[in-house]
C-alpha positions in Angstrom: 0.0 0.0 0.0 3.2 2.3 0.4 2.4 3.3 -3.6 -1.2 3.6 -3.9 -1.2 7.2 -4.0 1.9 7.1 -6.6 -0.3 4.7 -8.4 -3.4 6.5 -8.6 -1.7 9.9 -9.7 -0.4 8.3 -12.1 -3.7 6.4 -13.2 -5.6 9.9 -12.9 -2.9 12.0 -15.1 -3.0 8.5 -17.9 -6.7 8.9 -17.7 -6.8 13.0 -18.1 -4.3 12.0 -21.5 -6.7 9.6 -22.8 -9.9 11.8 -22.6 -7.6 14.9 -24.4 -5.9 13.1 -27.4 -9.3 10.7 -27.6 -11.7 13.6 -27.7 -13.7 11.6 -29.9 -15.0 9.2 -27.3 -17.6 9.4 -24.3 -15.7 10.2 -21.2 -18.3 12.6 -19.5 -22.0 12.1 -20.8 -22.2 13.1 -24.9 -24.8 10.8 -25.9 -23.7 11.5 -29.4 -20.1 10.0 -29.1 -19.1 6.4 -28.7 -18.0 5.0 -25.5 -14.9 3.9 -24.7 -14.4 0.3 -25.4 -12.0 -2.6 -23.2 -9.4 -1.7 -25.7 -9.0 1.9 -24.2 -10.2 1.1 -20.6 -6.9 -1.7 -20.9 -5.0 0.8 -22.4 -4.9 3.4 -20.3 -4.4 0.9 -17.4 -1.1 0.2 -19.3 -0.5 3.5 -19.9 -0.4 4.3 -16.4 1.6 1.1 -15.1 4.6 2.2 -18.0 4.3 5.7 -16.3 4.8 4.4 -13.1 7.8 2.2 -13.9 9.2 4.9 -15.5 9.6 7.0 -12.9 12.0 4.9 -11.1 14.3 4.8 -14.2 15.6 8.4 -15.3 18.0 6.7 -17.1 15.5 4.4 -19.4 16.8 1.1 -17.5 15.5 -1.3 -14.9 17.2 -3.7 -12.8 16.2 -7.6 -13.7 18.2 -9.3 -11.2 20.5 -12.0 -12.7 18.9 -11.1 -16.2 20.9 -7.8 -15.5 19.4 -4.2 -16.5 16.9 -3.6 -19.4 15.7 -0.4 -20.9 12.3 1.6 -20.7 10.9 2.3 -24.3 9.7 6.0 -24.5 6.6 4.7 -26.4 5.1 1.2 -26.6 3.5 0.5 -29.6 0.8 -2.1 -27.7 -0.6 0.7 -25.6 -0.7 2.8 -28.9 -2.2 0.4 -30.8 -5.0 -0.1 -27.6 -5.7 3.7 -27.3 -5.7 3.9 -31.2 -3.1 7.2 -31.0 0.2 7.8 -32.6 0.6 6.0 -35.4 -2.4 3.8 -35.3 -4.9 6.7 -35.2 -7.1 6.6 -37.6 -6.5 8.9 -40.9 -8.4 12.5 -40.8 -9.0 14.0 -44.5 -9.5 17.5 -44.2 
């Protein structure tokens, strides 16, 4: 319990960036938008977790134990690919 309130500021700033760059979901009550689906719900959960690893690695690496140290990605193309941002959003003619 010593990182629940670690964990859930992280959780609460990965949700606030889902609802900006997804604007085009249901977070707060437009009847007209979609609703966010288990992809997105899983995704931010993700989201938040990389966050929270991340903050105990400055230096983009984690100790493994006897596997030794490996290295934070700055962007995880799973959780991308779940939240549908980045890359895998979804092409916007003008």
């Amino acid at each position: 319990t010593r990182d629940d309130a670690e964990l859930q500021r992280c959780l609460d700033a990965a949700v606030a960036f889902v609802e900006h760059v997804r604007s085009d979901l249901n977070f707060g009550g437009d009847a007209e938008k979609p609703s966010p689906d288990a992809a997105v719900t899983l995704g931010t959960i993700r989201l938040a977790a990389r966050w929270f690893t991340r903050r105990r690695s400055p230096d983009a690496l984690v100790e493994m134990g006897e596997l030794g140290s490996g290295r934070v990605p700055s962007f995880d193309p799973d959780i991308e690919r779940l939240l549908r941002i980045g890359r895998y959003r979804p092409w916007v003619i003008a």
